[in-house]
N, C-alpha and C positions, 0 to 999 in steps of 0.2 A: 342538461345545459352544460354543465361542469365535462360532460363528456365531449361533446362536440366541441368545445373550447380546445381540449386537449387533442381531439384530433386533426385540429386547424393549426395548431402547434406545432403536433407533429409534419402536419405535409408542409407548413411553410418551410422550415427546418430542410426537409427534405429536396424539396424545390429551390431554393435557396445555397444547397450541399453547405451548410453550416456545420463543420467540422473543428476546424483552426483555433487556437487559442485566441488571436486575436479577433478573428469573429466572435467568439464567445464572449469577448471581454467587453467590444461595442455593443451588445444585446444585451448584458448583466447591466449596463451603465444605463442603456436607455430604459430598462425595466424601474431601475429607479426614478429615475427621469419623470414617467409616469405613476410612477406610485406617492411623489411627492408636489407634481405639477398637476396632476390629472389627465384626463383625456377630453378634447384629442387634443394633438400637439405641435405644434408649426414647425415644420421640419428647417424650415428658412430660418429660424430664432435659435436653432441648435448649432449651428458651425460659427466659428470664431469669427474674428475679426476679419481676420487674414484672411479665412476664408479657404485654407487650405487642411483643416481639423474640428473635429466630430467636439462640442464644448463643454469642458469639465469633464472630458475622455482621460483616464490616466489612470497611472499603474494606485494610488493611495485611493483615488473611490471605488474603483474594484474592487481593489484588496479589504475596504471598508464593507462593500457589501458581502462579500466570503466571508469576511470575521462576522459577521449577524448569522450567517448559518454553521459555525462553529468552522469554518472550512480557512487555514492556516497557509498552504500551501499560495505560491505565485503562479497567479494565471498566466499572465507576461510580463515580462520588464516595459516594454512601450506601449502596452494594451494597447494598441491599434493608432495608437496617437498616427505613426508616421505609413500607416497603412492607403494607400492611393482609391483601398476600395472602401474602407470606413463611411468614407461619407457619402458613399451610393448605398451601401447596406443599411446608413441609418436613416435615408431617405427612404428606401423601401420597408424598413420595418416599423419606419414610423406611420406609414401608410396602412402597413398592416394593422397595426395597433388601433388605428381609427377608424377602420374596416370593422373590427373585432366593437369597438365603441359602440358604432352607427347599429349593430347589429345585436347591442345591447348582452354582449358577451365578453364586453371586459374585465373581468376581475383580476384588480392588476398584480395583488399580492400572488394568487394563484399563478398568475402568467411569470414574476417573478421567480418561484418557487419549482415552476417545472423547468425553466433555464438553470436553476442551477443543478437540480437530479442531473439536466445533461453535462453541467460541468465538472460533479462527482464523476459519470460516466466516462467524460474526457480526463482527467486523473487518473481513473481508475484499470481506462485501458493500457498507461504506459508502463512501459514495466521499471521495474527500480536500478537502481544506478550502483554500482559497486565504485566509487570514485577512491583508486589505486593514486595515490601524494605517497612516494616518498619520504617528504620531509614529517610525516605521520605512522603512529607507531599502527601495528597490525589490526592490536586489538582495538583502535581507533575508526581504523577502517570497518571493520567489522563491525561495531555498533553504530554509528553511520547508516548502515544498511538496515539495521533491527529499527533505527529509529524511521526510517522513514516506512518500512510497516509498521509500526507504532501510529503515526501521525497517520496514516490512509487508514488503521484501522478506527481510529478515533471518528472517523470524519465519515464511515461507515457504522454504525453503531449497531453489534450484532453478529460483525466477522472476527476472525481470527488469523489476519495475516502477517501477525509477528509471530504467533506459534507454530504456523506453516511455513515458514522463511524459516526457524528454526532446527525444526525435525528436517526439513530436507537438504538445509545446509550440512548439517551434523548426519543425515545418509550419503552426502557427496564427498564429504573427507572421510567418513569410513569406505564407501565405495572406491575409490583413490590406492589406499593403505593396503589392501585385504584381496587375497583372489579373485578376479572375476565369478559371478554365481554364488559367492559367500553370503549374499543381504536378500533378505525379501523387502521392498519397497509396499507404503500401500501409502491410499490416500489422507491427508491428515485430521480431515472429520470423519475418519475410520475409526469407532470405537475398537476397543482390544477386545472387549467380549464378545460381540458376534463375530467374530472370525476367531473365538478363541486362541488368541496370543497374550503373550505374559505383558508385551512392552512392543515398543515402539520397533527395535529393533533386539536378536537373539542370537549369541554369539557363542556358541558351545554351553558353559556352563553362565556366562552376561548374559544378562537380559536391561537393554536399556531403555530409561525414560525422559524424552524430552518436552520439557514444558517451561511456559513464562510461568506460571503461579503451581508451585507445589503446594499441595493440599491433605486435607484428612484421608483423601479417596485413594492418592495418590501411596501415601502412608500404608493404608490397607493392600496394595496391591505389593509394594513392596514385602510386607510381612508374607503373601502369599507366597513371593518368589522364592524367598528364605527358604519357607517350610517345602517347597519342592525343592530344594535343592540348589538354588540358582543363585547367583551374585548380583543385585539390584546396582545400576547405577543412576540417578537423576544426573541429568546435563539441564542447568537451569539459568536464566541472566543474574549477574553479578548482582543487581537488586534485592535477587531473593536468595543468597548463598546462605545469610544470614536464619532468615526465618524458616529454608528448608531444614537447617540442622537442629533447628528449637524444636522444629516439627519431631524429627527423628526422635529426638529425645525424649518429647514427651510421649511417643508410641514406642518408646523402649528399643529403639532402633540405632540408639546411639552406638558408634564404632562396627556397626554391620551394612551401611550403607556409604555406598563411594558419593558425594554430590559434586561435580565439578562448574566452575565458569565456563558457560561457553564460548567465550571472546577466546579465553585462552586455551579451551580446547581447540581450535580453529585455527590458531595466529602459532603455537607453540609446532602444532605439526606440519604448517608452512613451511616455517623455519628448519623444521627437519627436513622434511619432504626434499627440500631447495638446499639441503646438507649448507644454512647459515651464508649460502651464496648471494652474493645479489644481483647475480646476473641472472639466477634460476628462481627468483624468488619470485616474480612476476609472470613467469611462465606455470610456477607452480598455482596460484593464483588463476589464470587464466584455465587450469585443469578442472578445480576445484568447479569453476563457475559452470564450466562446459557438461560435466555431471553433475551439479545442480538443474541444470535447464533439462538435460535428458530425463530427470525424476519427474522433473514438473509437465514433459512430454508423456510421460507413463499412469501418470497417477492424479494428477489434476485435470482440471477442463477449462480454470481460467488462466488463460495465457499472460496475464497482466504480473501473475508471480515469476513471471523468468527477470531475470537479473542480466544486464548488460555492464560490461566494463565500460569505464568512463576516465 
C-alpha cells in the first residue's frame, strides 16, 4: 500500500514536472492543509477572497513546516503567493489528493514527508554560493561557504559536506600555488589506508590533513608520519584550533605538529596570490573557485558540491 502510494507520487510529480521552488512550496502548504483539515478537500474553500491566491500560501507556513523537519534553509521568498499557476497546481493537487482519499491511500503524514525528501532533493541539487561583498573581510566569505555545508549537512544527516567543501577547497589553493602535476587529488570518502597514503594531500617531506573534527585517530596518524620521516600538518576550522592542540598535547605531539585555520589559510594566500591588489583579488578568487569545481569534476559524482560565484 505504502508502496503504490509512493509511486502515484512519484508519476504525479512527474506528470505535473513539479520542479520549481515555488511549486514546491504550494505542495508542502497544501500537504499541511490536509494533514490538519483532513481529506478530501474543497479546493473552492482554498483561494482567498480576492480570488487571485492559493490561502494561508506564504513564505512563514512553509518555512513552519521545513522547521518540523529540521530543514532551516528558504524555499522562496513569495512561496508561490504571486505565482499565476499556484492556483491551477492547487486545484490539481487537490484533486489528486482526494483521488488518493477515494482510493483509500491517503496517508497524509507520509504524503507530507515524501514532498519534503523532494524538497531536500531540490536544496540539495544547487550548488553553493561563494557570495564575494567587498565590504566583508575574506575569512568571512570563506566561512559563509563552510557554513552553508554545515547547514545542508545538518538537514542531511549522515553526509559530510562541510569536510568535502573543505579538503577540496584547501586542494584548489594548493593547486593554484604549486606546479601543475605536483597534487594527487582523490575523493573525500576516500579513506588514507586503502589507497595507502599518509594524508590528504603529500608534498615532498608534508603530508597534509584536512578535517572539521581532529581526533584520537587523527593524532595516531600524525605520530605515524613523524616516525617516517614526514611533517604532519592538520588544516582544521577555527572551532577546533583549540581542542586540535589539547589533542596534540596530550599524544605528546606538542610543538611537532603545524595545526592551522583554514579561513585563514584560504583568505591569507588570496591576498598574496592578488600580491594585496584589489583589482586582482577577485580574479584571484575567481581561480581559486574554477579549481575547486575542476576537483569536484575529477573526484566527486555529486555535482551539487561545485561552488558558484555570487
Amino acid at each position: 500500500m505504502r508502496d503504490e502510494l509512493f509511486q502515484r507520487l512519484a508519476a504525479f510529480q512527474r506528470e505535473n514536472k513539479i520542479q520549481s521552488k515555488g511549486q514546491l512550496a504550494v505542495i508542502i502548504h497544501l500537504c499541511r492543509v490536509a494533514r490538519e483539515q483532513g481529506l478530501p478537500l474543497d479546493s473552492t474553500r482554498l483561494v482567498t477572497e480576492a480570488g487571485g491566491q492559493v490561502r494561508g500560501l506564504g513564505k512563514a507556513a512553509v518555512q513552519k513546516v521545513l522547521k518540523d523537519y529540521g530543514i532551516v534553509r528558504v524555499l522562496a521568498e513569495e512561496s508561490g503567493r504571486t505565482s499565476r499557476g499556484s492556483l491551477g497546481l492547487m486545484t490539481v493537487f487537490v484533486e489528486f489528493l482526494n483521488g488518493l482519499h477515494s482510493a483509500h491511500l491517503a496517508d497524509t503524514a507520509a504524503i507530507e514527508s515524501w514532498w519534503i525528501d523532494r524538497i531536500r532533493d531540490y536544496f540539495n541539487s544547487r550548488p553553493f554560493t561563494l557570495r564575494y561583498d567587498t565590504s566583508r573581510s575574506l575569512r568571512a566569505v570563506v566561512r559563509d561557504l563552510l557554513l552553508q555545508a554545515e547547514a545542508r549537512q545538518k538537514e542531511s544527516p549522515g553526509t559530510t559536506y562541510m569536510g568535502t567543501v573543505l579538503q577540496h577547497l584547501a586542494g584548489a589553493k594548493l593547486s593554484i600555488v604549486l606546479p601543475q602535476g605536483s597534487l594527487a587529488f582523490h575523493g573525500a570518502s576516500v579513506a588514507d589506508s586503502p589507497t595507502a597514503r599518509s594524508g590528504d594531500f603529500l608534498l615532498d617531506d608534508v603530508v597534509i590533513h584536512c578535517t572539521t573534527a581532529p581526533g584520537e585517530a587523527l593524532m595516531q596518524k600524525c605520530r605515524k608520519n613523524l616516525e617516517a620521516g614526514l611533517r604532519p600538518i592538520i588544516i582544521t576550522i577555527y572551532q577546533r584550533l583549540v581542542s586540535a592542540e589539547a589533542l596534540a598535547a596530550d599524544n605528546g605531539l606538542e610543538g611537532r605538529v603545524d595545526i592551522w585555520d583554514f579561513e585563514q589559510f584560504i583568505s591569507t594566500n588570496v591576498y598574496e596570490l592578488s600580491h594585496f591588489k584589489a583589482t586582482e583579488r577577485r580574479v584571484t578568487v575567481e581561480r581559486l573557485i574554477e579549481a575547486y569545481n575542476a576537483i569536484i569534476d575529477s573526484c566527486e559524482t555529486d555535482p551539487s558540491l561545485k561552488v558558484q560565484m555570487g
